[in-house]
Steps between C-alpha positions, in 0.01 A plus 500: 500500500637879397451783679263755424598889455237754424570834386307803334657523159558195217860724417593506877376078488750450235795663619442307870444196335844503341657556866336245648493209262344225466405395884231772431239618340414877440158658428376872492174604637457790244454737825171489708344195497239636805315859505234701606163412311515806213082523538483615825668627788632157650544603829307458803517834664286378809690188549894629563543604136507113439631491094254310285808324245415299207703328246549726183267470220701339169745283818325201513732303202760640723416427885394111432860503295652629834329262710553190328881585468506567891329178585786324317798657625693456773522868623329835384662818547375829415784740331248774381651838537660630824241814561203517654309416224721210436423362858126560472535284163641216667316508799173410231703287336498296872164567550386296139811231540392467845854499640538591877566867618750426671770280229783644410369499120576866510818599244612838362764610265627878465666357192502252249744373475691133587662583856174732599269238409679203661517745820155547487393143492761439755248728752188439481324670759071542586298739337531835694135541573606898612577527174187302335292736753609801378446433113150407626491811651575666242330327249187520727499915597568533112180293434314691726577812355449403142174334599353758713606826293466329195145441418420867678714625215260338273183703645659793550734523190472258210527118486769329489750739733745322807613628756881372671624620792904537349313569160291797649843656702679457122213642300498798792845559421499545164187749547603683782869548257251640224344747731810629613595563128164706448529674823836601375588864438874577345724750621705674243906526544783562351810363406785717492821378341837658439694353233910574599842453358789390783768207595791372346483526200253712501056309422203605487237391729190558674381606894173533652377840679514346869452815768453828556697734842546145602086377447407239264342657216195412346371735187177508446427697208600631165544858649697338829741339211551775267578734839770175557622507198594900457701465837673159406592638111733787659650268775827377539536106501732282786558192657349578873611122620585151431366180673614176431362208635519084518176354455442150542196295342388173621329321249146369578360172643389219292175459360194438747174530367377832431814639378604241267091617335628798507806500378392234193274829459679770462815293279218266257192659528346137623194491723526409850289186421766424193786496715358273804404269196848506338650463860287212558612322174856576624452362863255212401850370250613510162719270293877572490731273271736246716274587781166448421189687647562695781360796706701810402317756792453432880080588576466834356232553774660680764515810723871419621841612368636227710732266309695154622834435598544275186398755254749759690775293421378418167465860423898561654632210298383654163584892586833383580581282197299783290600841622787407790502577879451866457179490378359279846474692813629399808283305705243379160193741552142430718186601442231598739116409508247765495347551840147288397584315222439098531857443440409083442692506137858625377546773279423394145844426337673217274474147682812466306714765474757382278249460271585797310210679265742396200551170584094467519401681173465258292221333726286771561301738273533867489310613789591231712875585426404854561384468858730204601803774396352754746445250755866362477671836494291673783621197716874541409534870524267488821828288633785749335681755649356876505593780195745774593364788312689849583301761445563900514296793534582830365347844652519812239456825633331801273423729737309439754366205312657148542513226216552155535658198232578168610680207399541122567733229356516181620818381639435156586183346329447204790143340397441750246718315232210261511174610594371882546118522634244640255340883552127540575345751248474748783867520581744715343711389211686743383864476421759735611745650284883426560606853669842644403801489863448805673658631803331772746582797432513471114350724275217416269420627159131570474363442146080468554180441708295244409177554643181246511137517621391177692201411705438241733374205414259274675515160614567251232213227474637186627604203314514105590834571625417811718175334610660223667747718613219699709300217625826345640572795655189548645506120632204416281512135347768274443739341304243253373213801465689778322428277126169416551346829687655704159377264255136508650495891550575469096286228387207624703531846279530701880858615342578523104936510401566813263775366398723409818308723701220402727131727523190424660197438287122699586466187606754488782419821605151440531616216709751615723266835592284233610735274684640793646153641649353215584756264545779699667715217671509285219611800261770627799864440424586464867197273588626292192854460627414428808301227421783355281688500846223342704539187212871503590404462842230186429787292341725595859206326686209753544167347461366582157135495568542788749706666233187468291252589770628794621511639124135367388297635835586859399463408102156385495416821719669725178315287241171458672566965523580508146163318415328765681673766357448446135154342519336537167827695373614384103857636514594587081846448360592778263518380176885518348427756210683432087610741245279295264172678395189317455417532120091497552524793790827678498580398895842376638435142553614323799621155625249280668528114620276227416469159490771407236697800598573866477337699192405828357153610566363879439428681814165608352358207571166377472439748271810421290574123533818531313769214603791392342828248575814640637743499184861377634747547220812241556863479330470297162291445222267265348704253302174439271441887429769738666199676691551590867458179754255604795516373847162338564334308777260147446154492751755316683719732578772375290711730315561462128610685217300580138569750199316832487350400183239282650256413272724480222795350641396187728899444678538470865728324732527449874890545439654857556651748255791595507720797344751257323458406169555131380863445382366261213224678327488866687152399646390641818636235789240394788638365851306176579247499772570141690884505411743738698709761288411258186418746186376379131343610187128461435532598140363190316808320341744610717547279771813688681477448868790587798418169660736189545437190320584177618822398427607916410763653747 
């Protein structure tokens, strides 16, 4: 008789398999296999919040699979992942394989790989019921919210609307940043800049007006500058003083969660729910020639910069043979938890650092490479010595006016001959100008003024990167939430992306001034965070249903106000206006959502009944006609793609268009819908296609 492993994923079932041969067998549960009922609440509120579970529709095949490869096995163990989630998971898993609460069936790896997984196995341990208890909690609050505001949504709003408590605190975000922007008024300034000649031998370069009599200086209008600049034209130009200075720069820690979304952000432009799936490929395992599959990521769920022992050294045995002893510091480098932060994973980094993105390339496609790259070099440099950069500071005197120019070079690039942490779009990138070797005391040739209006600007609207950022810092979610929460605020059209950026739909609005009036705790950041904590707490060993009690006494009071409140009241969303005009009535037509989707409907409505689809022009043409291809939708749902010239042209595909034209007959190319990064022609005749044959290399 084998031995029976279960895991979530079939990848992460293959790559275990290979570790532990043939004494076992390995199969993956595909996730959940237990959940709340989807058609109603599921919880008994008057019996101790007692969760109604039932096995997940479409997991029957599955379940009597699991059961009657238990029965014949030797042992079970449950190696689903090693979160909270992952511990809920296998505690169903128990509950249908009826194994006993208290075997130590319980396995975990932080990697995948051949020495982490035999580890694992090696200590087996219970399932931590603290940590089962506070999923539940969790899972069961969330319900309660969802199923409570929910369907007063529905009455109050329109059908269909959800409410979330981390959703809610995200969509709030994203409106209260939009308000700020409207509420914004500029302030005009001006930049004052003297362009000067000086050093050996003698450059041209450029200061910035600093002070006035010793007072920063701030000019605040056209007349203020012109006033400036008829004192500073006659003035006589010197070097006031001369500070030098050693700077040094550590570099950053490795990747945990948030800032790894971030950071794939700001340098690819990917999604926050792109990246955890890329990073999941990458942990889960991929095949390597010589080695086979193996994970390439420890659990990129984590709140910790905390990395082993092992990976220290493995990180000082490949600076030194790379870079030499120079570039390690004295002493390797530690970082600290956040005060807060679960701290039950290591930092997200390379299970095997010599595993160098180079050596891996070949295995992996393009965005995998991309991200594995940023994961392996943030975990190096995060172990390299700091950058010396010296910098100097020059004060000009005119006057009674003071200029200042500065200057770095780097002297010692430490970590920053490998890795160099991206720029939010809110941060200031401009590049200084090499300044000519002054000394104080030296006189300056003046040549001009350049003088420039500005105004403030407001707040930029946040992206997936900055989002995160802000519910991390305001303790709101986790590692596992940050994905999912931005997803739903998306797909649930409470925030639209213009292009990177995020902004809140009427919808959201609507929504939030509601959750916000009527619903005050749930829409409070603080309340929010706080509740985050008291989940932290359940899986220390406080009792979860008093968690839950203490939170759904006061809740039912807000709902049971908010029923009062807008008895009878029909809250409208403000319909999102278009430049198109309605050719039967001459009015701006706007955007309204039906049962197959969003479309165009005239405002004037009933007595103009005008409709029409929303026309999505895509890249490519029609390979029967050359017309434009239009993005479409089927009563489905499902997306597909036709020529404008319907009617008289009958092609459509469910495969994209692309820009790229075929290399063997200059016909429009379409990327296939079921096959990843596969592209072919569709012009009849053709038959040229990106995908690998068998037997083709």
């Amino acid at each position: 008789m084998s031995k029976l492993v279960i895991v979530e994923s079939p990848s992460k079932a293959k790559t275990i398999k290979k570790y532990l041969g043939s004494g076992y067998s390995v199969i993956a549960s595909n996730g959940h296999i237990r959940d709340l009922p989807t058609s109603k609440l599921g919880v008994d509120l008057e019996n101790n919040f007692k969760p109604e579970y039932i096995n997940i529709v479409g997991k029957g095949a599955l379940i009597k699979d699991l059961k009657a490869a238990a029965e014949k096995s030797e042992a079970v163990f449950l190696a689903t992942d090693p979160d909270r989630e992952g511990e809920a998971i296998s505690w169903h898993l128990a509950h249908i394989l009826s194994l006993p609460a208290s075997a130590n069936n319980r396995v975990t790896f932080n990697e995948i790989t051949k020495n982490a997984v035999i580890s694992g196995m090696a200590n087996a341990r219970p399932i931590d019921m603290n940590v089962v208890d506070a999923q539940q909690a969790r899972r069961v609050l969330d319900r309660i919210v969802g199923y409570k505001i929910s369907p007063f949504l529905w009455r109050k709003v329109r059908k269909g609307l959800s409410a979330g408590r981390v959703q809610s605190v995200a969509t709030r975000l994203v409106v209260d940043r939009e308000n700020e922007i409207r509420a914004f008024v500029p302030e005009e300034f001006w930049k004052i800049d003297a362009v000067l000649k000086g050093g050996k031998p003698a450059k041209s370069f450029e200061a910035r007006l600093y002070s006035y009599c010793g007072k920063k200086l701030t000019v605040k209008s056209e007349a203020e500058a012109k006033k400036v600049e008829k004192e500073l034209e006659s003035a006589s130009y010197s070097v006031a003083s001369v500070k030098e200075t050693e700077k040094k720069r550590n570099p950053a820690p490795p990747f945990i969660t948030s800032t790894l979304q971030q950071e794939a952000s700001r340098r690819f432009g990917f999604s926050v729910k792109k990246t955890m799936q890329i990073a999941q490929m990458l942990y889960e395992g991929v095949d390597l020639p010589d080695i086979g599959t193996t994970g390439l990521i420890t659990y990129m769920r984590t709140d910790s910069p905390r990395i082993s022992d092992d990976a220290k050294a493995a990180a000082k045995k490949y600076i030194l043979s790379a870079y030499g002893s120079e570039y390690y510091p004295n002493g390797g480098r530690s970082y600290t938890t956040k005060a807060g932060a679960q701290d039950a994973h290591e930092a997200i980094r390379p299970s095997m650092p010599e595993l160098t993105p180079a050596s891996v390339k070949a295995s992996l496609n393009s965005d995998q490479y991309k991200l594995y790259k940023l994961i392996w070099e943030r975990f190096i440099a995060s172990q390299m010595a700091a950058a010396k950069i010296d910098s100097i500071q020059y004060e000009i005197e005119a006057g009674d006016y003071i200029f200042r120019a500065s200057d770095e070079k780097v002297s010692f690039p430490g970590f920053l001959c490998l890795y160099e942490e991206a720029q939010d779009d809110e941060k200031d990138k401009e590049k200084k100008k090499k300044l000519p070797v002054m000394k104080q005391g030296d006189t300056l040739a003046f040549e001009k003024l350049l003088t420039e209006q500005n105004f403030t600007q407001p707040p930029l609207r946040y992206t997936e990167a900055t989002l995160v950022k802000a519910l991390e810092e305001r303790g709101i979610g986790r590692p596992s939430t940050y994905a999912p929460t931005i997803t739903t605020i998306i797909q649930r059209e409470y925030v639209a992306k213009n292009g990177k950026h995020l902004e809140p739909t009427h919808l959201g609005e609507v929504t939030t001034d509601i959750m916000l009036k009527h619903f005050s705790d749930i829409a409070d950041y603080k309340f929010t965070a706080d509740m985050e904590m008291k989940l932290d707490d359940i899986e220390k060993g406080t009792n979860w249903i008093s968690v839950l009690d203490s939170f759904y006494k006061d809740f039912k009071n807000t709902l049971s106000a908010a029923e009062k409140d807008l008895d009878g009241v029909k809250i409208a969303v403000p319909d999102e206006v278009t430049d198109q005009v309605c050719e039967f009535c001459g009015r701006n037509m706007v955007i309204k959502s039906g049962k197959f989707g969003k479309f165009l409907a005239c405002p004037g409505y009933p007595t103009c009944k005008n409709t029409k689809a929303i026309v999505v022009e895509t890249d490519g043409k029609c390979p029967k006609c050359g017309g434009k291809m239009l993005a479409r939708k089927s009563k489905k749902g499902d997306r597909y793609y036709a020529c404008e010239n319907h009617g008289k042209c009958d092609f459509m595909t469910w495969d994209t268009p692309i820009k790229d034209a075929c290399p063997k007959c200059g016909s429009p190319l379409f990327k296939k819908s079921r096959s990843r990064g596969v592209t072919h022609c569709l012009k009849d005749g053709c038959g040229y296609t990106t995908e690998r044959k068998n037997g083709e290399k």
